[in-house]
Every structure is written in structure tokens, then in C-alpha cells.
C-alpha positions, 0 to 999 in steps of 0.5 A: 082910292078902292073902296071895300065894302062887305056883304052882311056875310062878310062883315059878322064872319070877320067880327068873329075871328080871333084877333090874330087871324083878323089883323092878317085878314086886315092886312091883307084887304089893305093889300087888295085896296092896293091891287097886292096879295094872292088873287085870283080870278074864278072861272065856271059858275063863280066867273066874274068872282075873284078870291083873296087867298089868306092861309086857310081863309078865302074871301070871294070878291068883285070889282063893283066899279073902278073905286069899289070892291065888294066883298061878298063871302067868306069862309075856310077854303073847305067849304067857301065855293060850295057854299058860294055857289049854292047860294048864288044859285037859291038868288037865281031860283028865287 
């Protein structure tokens, strides 16, 4: 069995959802504990990333270990890479 975990990010962004938009993102990590669902693979600076697409929501992702996956952002499909990114980039720096 997958395991999911979730940065401190990931885990008061999902707490603070409506309770509709949070039982299809629930839904959905069960399908990805499954392998299941709109996934994709990043590529450029966020490769080694995966996304898990949920309508306007995407949650990035990776695959810590055969049985655990890590949640590590998530946000609306606007902004979500942007942000990702630069702060991948301000852990690099520091």
C-alpha cells in the first residue's frame, strides 16, 4: 500500500477548502494511492515532479519511495508552477 504525506503547504491549503472541492480532492488522492487519475510527469526545472490534475486545482508531487508519495504543493492551476518553482529555487539559494 502508497503511502501519502503532505508538506505543511499541502495540508492547511486542503484544510481550508470548501467541503465540496475537498471530497474530490480526496477522491482523487485515493485514486493516486492507486496509480489512477490525471497525472502527469513535469519536464524543465520541476522534472523529477509529478501533478495531479483535479479541475482547477493541481497538486505537485513525487514519488519518495516504492510505498510513499509526497505531496509537496498545491494551489489553482494559475499560479501553482510559478510559484513551485521560485520556491524551489529560494531552497537552492539558501
Amino acid at each position: 500500500m502508497i503511502r501519502i504525506s503532505a508538506s505543511e503547504q499541502v495540508a492547511a491549503w486542503l484544510t481550508a477548502l470548501p467541503p465540496q472541492t475537498k471530497h474530490r480532492v480526496r477522491l482523487a488522492l485515493r485514486g493516486l494511492v492507486k496509480g489512477k487519475g490525471d497525472i502527469k510527469g513535469l519536464q524543465g526545472p520541476l522534472e523529477g515532479f509529478c501533478r495531479l490534475r483535479v479541475g482547477g486545482i493541481r497538486i505537485i508531487y513525487r514519488q519518495v519511495s516504492a510505498r510513499e508519495v509526497r505531496l509537496d504543493f498545491a494551489h489553482t492551476r494559475d499560479v501553482v508552477y510559478e510559484i513551485f518553482e521560485r520556491l524551489l529555487r529560494n531552497r537552492e539559494e539558501s
